[in-house]
Phi, psi and omega in degrees: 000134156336077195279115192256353186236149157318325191239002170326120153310141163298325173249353195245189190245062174266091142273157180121181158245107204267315182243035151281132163267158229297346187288218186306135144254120198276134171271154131270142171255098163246155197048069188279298209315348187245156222316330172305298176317312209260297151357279176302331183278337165288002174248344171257063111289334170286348159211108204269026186247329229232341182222041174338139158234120191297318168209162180238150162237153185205159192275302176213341193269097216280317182306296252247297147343264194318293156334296190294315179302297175313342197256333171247022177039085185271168160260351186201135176257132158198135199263116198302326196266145182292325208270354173254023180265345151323307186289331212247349169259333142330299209280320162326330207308107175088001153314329180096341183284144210248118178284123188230180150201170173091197202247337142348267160320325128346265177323315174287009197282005184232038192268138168325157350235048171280143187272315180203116214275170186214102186252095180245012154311095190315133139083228226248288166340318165271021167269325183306301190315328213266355139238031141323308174307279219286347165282354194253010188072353178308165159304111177264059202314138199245106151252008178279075212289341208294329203273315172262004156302324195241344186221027198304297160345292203284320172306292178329304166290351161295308225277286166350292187283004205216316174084002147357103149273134189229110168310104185263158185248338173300147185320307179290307178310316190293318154316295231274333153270343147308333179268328171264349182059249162272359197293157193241123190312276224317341202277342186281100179296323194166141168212135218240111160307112165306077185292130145321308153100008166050156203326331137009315223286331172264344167336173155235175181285335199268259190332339195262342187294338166257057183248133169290158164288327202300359194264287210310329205286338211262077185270144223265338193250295180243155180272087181243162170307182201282301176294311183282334173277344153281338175276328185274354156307290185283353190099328195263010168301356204256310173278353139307300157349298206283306211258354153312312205273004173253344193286308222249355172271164150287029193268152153243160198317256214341308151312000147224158182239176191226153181208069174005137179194094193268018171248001172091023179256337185223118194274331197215147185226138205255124211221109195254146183323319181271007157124359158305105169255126193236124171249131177274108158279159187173143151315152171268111192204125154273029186254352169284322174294332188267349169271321172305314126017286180304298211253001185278142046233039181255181197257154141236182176290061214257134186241092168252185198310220154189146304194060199255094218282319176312304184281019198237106170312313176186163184231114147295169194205122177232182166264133149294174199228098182302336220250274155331318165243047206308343204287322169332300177289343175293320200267331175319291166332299190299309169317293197291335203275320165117189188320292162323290208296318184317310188272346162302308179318297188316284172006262166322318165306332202282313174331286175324302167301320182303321200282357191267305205286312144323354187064057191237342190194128173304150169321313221256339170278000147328300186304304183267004162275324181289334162317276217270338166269006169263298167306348184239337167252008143307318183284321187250314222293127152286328173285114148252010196229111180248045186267014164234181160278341163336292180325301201277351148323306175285346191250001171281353218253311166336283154340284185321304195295324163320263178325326182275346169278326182279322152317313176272022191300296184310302169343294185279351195290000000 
């Protein structure tokens, strides 16, 4: 299991950090312009005593940066890309906030004397800082399912070796440690992750072959970035999930699932030895999964949606449909094959989504393109040994050059 708590048990399930206490936590936001980020700062504007924020990250978009720092009194802004750092020091210009750029300066956005990190960076790209937090014994609120998916091994041993706690933030994850609370894993029968099942969901593969990107972003539920609304379009954001939630529960894969539920009301479901099923409900808002996060092992005041059990006509439940959705089963496959194969799935899918959202490639060749760069580089790859981050960098980098001969393989086909 994933050691998420300070006071985490051998046996029993104390996750979270339990033993930060309930008062101030000094923040880091990285990648706040993007939907986690602009999330978090609205729930801790409701209580501005309680959550200092030290330094916000942006990829490039300096204006957008530069707003939000002013808006929590950040003490430092900083922009990954160098060529925005002119703009950001404009715009910053007599605020007192200390303007940074380059990939340096990243890494260092989580120098004392923050406390607690927000990793909201999209893909790959949030992996160094975020395991930089969990090497550094800090809080790792995790909203990056990419850093264990491609690199779940190296985290858990930082976070072991640091004494880390890594928080989950994703919605299901965040259920799925609500639900189990104290429970001691033997007693945890299956714990089962909720798909939405994305704009989709009813299609045949003959309609989705004319699905647009500007089609794919429009999720039936939640307000998300681009790329994650396209993994919950194909699914396999569902199967990123799956192999997260293996990073960060004591379960093996056969002990989790996945279940259609399209309206988005019960995120995670915990199935206990005595015939007990325990559920988290919630409106779909990711600022309820981001207070919790903040504060356990306290509650906050959050004036989100509330909760109208009267007003829910019905709560559906399905199988996915694997056939119709294959990137599920590519990730399912990839979970059992072990570490490597995980981060290939990513890679590549990241590769894949990008080339779709240019229009460089149909909807339905994603599924197949993370196929066929799984298959080929299981058969070529010399690289096996992921005991760094390097390692896995590089070999994500691999990967990347891989999917881009085969998107433009499809492409021309």
């Amino acid at each position: 299991m994933m050691p998420m708590a300070q006071a985490l048990s051998v046996d029993g399930i104390e996750t979270l950090n339990t033993a930060v206490a309930p008062g101030e936590r000094r923040l880091a936001i990285l990648g706040a312009t993007g939907t986690i980020g602009r999330n978090t700062i609205d729930v801790i504007s409701c209580f501005p005593d309680r959550f200092p924020v030290e330094v916000v990250t942006a990829n490039r978009n300096a204006a957008q940066l530069a707003k939000l720092a002013r808006a929590v009194g950040a003490k430092r802004a900083i922009v990954a890309d160098d060529a925005a750092y002119a703009a950001l020091k404009s715009y910053l210009a007599g605020s007192g906030i200390v303007p940074e750029a380059g990939a340096a300066a990243m890494c260092d956005a989580i120098s004392a004397p923050v406390d607690t990190v927000m990793a909201g960076i999209v893909g790959t790209a949030g992996l160094e800082t975020a395991y930089r937090a969990a090497s550094s014994g800090m809080t790792l609120a995790l909203a990056n399912k990419e850093c264990l998916v491609a690199a779940a091994p190296l985290f858990r041993a930082a976070a072991e070796r640091s004494g880390a706690s890594i928080v989950p933030i994703d919605s299901e994850h965040s259920a799925v440690f609500q639900a189990l609370a104290r429970a001691e894993p033997e007693m945890v029968e299956s714990v089962t992750l909720t798909a939405s099942g994305g704009p989709f969901r009813t299609w045949s593969r003959a309609q989705m072959a004319t699905v647009t990107p500007r089609m794919a972003v429009q999720h039936p539920n939640w307000s998300m970035g681009a790329k994650i609304s396209v993994d919950s379009a194909t699914l396999m954001n569902k199967g990123l999930e799956l192999i997260e939630a293996a990073a960060l529960f004591p379960f093996a894969a056969d002990r989790l699932s996945v279940l259609i539920h399209p309206q988005s009301i019960v995120h995670g479901l915990v199935g206990y030895r005595d015939g007990s099923v325990i559920a988290q409900l919630s409106a779909p808002d990711m600022r309820i999964p981001i207070a919790v996060g903040l504060a356990w092992p306290n509650r906050l005041d959050l004036p989100s949606k509330r909760l109208d059990l009267s007003d829910l006509a019905r709560l559906d439940f399905d199988e996915p449909d694997r056939e119709r959705f294959p990137a599920l089963r590519l990730a399912e496959s990839a979970l059992a094959q072990g570490p490597l194969h995980c981060l290939v799935l990513n890679a590549a899918n990241e590769v894949a989504v990008d080339h779709f959202l240019r229009a460089k490639l149909p909807f339905l060749k994603i599924a197949e393109v993370v196929a066929e760069v799984l298959e080929r580089f299981d058969s070529g790859a010399s690289i096996k040994d992921l005991s760094t981050i390097s390692d896995v960098l590089n070999t994500d980098e691999n990967v990347r050059k891989l999917a881009g001969d085969v998107c433009r393989r499809f492409l021309g086909a």
